[in-house]
N, C-alpha and C positions, 0 to 999 in steps of 0.2 A: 525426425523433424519435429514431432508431436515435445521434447526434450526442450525443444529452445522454446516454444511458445510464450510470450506476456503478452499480459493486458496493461493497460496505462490508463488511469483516473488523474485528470486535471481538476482545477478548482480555478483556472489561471495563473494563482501563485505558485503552487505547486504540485507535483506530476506524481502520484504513487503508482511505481511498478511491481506485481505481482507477475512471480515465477509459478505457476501451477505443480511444476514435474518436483518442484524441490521441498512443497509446504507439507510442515509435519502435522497439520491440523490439530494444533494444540490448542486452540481456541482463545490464546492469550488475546488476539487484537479483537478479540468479539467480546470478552472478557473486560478490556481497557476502553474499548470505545463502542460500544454497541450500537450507536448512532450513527458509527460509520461503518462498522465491518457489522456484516451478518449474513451469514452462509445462506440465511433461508429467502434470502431477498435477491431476486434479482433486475440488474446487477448487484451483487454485495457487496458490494462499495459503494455508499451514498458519500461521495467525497463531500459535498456542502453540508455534512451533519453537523460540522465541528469547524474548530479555527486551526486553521495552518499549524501554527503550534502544538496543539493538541496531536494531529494528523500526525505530525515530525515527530513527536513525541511516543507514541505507540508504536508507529514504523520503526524506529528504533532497537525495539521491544523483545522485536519478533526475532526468536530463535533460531531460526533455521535459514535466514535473511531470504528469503523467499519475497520479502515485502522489501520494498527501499524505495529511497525518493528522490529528485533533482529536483532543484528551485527553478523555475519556467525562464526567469532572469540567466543564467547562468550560458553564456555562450556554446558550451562545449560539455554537455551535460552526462554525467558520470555517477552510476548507481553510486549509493553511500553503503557502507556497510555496517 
């Protein structure tokens, strides 16, 4: 069960989902945004560090897609990969 676990960070615009079981802790999005991702914070995700774009933009990033996002707009909302 501990396998499927996320967390989910809103901003209102957008929703980042974090897979825990699947991140290679490469430190790329702490690396890319440190305003938003940082491991030693918690939560480690201060989703209002940055603008949407930025957020979309590092999520992206991440290797191991552990990290992904839906727009809070979108009806039918489907991790990106």
């Amino acid at each position: 069960m501990r396998d499927s676990f996320t967390k989910k960070y809103t901003n209102g615009e957008v929703t980042v989902v974090w897979k825990p079981s699947i991140c290679q802790h490469t430190g790329i999005c702490f690396m890319g945004l440190p305003q938003v991702f940082d491991p030693a914070r918690r939560p480690w995700i201060a989703i209002d560090g940055a603008s949407t774009g930025e957020i979309i933009a590092q999520v992206k990033a991440c290797p191991s897609g552990a990290l992904s996002y839906f727009m809070n707009s979108e009806t039918d909302p489907a991790p990106t990969e």
